[in-house]
N, CA and C of each residue as an Amber inpcrd file, in Angstrom:
protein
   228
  12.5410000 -11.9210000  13.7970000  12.3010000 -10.9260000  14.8290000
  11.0700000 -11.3580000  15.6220000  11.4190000 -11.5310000  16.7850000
  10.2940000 -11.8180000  17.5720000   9.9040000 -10.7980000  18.8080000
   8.7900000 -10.6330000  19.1840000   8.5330000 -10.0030000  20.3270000
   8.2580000 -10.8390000  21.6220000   9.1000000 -10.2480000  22.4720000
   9.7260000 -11.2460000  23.4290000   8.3780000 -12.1200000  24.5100000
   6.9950000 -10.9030000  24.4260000   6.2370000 -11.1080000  25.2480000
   5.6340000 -12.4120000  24.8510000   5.0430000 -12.1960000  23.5970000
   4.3290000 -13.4640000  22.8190000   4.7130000 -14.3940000  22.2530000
   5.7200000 -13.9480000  22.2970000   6.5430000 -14.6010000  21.1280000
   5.8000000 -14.8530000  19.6550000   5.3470000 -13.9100000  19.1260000
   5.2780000 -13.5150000  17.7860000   5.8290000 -13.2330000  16.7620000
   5.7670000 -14.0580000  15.7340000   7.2560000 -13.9230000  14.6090000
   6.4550000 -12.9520000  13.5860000   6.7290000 -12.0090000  13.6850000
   6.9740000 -10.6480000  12.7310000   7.4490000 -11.1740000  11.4950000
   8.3800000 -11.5850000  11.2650000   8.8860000 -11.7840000  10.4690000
   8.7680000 -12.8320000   9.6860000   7.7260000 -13.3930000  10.0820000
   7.3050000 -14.4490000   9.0350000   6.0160000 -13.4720000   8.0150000
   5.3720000 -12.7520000   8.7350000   4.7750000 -11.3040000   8.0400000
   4.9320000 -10.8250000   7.2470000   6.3550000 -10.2390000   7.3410000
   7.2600000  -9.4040000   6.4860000   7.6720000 -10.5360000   5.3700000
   8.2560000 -11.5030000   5.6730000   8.2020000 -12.2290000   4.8150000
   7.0770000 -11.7670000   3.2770000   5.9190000 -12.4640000   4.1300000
   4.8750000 -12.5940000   3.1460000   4.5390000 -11.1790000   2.4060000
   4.5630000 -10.2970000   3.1310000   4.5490000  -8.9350000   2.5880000
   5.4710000  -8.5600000   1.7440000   6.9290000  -9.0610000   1.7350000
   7.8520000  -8.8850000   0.8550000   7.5980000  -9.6380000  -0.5030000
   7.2610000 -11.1030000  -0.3580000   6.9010000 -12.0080000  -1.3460000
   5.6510000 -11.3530000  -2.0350000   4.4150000 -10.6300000  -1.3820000
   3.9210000  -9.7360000  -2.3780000   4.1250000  -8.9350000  -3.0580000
   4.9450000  -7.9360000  -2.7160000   5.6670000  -6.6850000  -2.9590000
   6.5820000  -7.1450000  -4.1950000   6.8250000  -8.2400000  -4.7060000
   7.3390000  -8.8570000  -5.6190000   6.6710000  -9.3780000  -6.8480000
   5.2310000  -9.3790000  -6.9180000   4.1860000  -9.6550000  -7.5160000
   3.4260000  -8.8160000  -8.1860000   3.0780000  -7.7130000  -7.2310000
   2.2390000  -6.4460000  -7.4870000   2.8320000  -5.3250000  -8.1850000
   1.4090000  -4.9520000  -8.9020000   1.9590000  -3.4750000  -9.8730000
   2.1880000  -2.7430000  -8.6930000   3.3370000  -1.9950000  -9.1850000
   3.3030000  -0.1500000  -8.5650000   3.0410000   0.5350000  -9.8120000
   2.0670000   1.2980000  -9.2650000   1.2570000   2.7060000  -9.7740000
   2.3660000   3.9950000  -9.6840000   3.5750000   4.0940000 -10.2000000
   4.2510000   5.2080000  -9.8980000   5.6200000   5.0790000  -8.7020000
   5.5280000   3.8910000  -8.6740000   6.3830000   3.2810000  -7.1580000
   5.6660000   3.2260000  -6.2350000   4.1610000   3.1170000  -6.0450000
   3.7920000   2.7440000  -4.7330000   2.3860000   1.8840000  -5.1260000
   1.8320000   1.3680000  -3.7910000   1.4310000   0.0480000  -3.9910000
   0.6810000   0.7040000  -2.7010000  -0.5140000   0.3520000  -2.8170000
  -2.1540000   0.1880000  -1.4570000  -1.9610000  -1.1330000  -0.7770000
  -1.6400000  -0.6750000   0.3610000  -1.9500000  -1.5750000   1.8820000
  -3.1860000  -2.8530000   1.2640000  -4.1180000  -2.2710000   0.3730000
  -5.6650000  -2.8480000   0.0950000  -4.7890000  -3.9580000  -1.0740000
  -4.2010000  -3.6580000  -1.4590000  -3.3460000  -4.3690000  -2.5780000
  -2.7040000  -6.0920000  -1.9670000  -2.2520000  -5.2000000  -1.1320000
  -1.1900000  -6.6070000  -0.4180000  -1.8870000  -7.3340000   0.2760000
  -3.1150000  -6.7590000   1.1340000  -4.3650000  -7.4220000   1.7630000
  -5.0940000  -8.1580000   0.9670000  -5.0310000  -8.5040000  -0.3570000
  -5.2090000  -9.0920000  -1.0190000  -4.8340000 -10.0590000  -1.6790000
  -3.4340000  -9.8220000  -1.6950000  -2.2420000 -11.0350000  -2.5590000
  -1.9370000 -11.9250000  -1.1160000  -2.0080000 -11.2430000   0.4340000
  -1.5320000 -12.0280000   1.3360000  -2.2630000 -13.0820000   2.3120000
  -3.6530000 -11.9680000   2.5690000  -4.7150000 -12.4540000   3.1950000
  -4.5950000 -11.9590000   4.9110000  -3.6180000 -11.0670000   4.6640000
  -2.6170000 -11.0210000   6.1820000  -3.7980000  -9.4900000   6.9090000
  -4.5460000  -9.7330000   8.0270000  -5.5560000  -8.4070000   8.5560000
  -4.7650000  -7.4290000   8.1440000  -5.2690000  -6.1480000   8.2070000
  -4.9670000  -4.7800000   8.1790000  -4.1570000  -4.4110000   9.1790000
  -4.7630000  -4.5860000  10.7490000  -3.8510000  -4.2750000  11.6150000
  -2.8990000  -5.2120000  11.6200000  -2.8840000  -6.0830000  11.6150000
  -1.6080000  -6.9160000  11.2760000  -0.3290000  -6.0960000  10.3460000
  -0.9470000  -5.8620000   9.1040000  -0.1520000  -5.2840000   8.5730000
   0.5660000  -3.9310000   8.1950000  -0.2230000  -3.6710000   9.1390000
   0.0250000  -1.7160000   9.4300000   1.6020000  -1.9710000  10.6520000
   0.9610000  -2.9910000  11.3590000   1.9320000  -2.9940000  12.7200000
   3.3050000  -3.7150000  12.0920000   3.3850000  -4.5760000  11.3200000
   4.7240000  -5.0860000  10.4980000   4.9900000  -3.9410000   9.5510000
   4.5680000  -3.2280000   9.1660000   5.4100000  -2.1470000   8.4170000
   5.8310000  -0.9710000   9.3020000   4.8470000  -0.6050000  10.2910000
   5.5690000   0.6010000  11.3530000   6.6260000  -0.2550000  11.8280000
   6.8750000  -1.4740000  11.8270000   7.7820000  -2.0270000  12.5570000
   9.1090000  -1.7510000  11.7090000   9.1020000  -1.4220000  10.5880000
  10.5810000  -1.1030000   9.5600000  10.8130000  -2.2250000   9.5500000
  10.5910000  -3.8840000   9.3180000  11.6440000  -4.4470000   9.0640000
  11.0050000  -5.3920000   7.4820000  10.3180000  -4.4460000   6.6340000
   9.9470000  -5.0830000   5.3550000  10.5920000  -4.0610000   4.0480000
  11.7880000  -5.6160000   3.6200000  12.6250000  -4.4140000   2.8240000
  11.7880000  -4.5110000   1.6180000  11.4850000  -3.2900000   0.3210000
  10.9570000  -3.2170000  -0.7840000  11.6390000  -3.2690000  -1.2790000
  11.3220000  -3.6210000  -2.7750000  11.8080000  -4.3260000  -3.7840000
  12.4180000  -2.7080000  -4.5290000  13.0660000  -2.9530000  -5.2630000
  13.7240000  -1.4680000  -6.0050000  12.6220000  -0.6900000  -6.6220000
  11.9440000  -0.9220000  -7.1080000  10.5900000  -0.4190000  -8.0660000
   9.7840000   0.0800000  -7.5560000   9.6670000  -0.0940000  -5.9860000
   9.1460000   0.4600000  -4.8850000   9.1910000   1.0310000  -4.3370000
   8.6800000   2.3300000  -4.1370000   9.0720000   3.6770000  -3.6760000
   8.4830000   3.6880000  -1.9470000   7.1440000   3.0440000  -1.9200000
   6.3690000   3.6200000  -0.6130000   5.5770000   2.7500000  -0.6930000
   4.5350000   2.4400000   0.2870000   3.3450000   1.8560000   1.0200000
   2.6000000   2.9020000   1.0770000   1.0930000   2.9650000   0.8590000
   0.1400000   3.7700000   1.2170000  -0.7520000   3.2540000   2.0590000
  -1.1930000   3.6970000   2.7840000  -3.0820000   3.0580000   3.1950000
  -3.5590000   4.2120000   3.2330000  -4.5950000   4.3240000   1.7500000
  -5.2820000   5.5540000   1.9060000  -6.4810000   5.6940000   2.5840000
  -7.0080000   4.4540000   3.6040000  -8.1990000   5.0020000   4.1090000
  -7.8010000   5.8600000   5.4170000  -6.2160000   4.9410000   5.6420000
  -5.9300000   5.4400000   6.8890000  -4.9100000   6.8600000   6.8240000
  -4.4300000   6.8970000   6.0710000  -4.0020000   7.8150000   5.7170000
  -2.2280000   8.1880000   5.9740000  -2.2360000   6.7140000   6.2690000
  -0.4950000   6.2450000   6.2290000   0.2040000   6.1290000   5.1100000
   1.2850000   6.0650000   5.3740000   2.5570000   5.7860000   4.2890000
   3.5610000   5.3060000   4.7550000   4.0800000   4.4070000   4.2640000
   5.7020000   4.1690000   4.5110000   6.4490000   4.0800000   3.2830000
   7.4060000   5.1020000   3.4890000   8.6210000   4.8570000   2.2790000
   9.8160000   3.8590000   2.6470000  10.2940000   3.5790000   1.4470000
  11.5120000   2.7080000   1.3560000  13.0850000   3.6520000   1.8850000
């Protein structure tokens, strides 16, 4: 998935965000934004904007995304 202006691959993102999401504990089915910013190295806004984007599928065990400073969520 690219965005047509920049041509920015999203989806090499999601990728990496998925390949974490494969690694990491879930606490109950969900997993901290601060978590994956860690296993990926990938900025914050970076990775806020690939998950509002819907196209990072979670793994079954995975219920949701949090960022609790920000006070987001994304469910599966």
């Amino acid at each position: 998935m690219k965005n047509g202006d920049e041509g920015f691959n999203y989806a090499r993102y999601a990728r990496a965000i998925e390949e974490a999401l494969d690694r990491l504990a879930a606490k109950n089915g969900v997993v901290d934004t601060r978590q994956i910013r860690l296993e990926t190295s990938v900025p914050k806004d970076l990775l806020i904007e690939v998950l509002d984007k819907g196209i990072v599928d979670f793994p079954e065990r995975i219920e949701e995304i949090v960022d609790s400073e920000e006070g987001k969520e994304w469910k599966r």
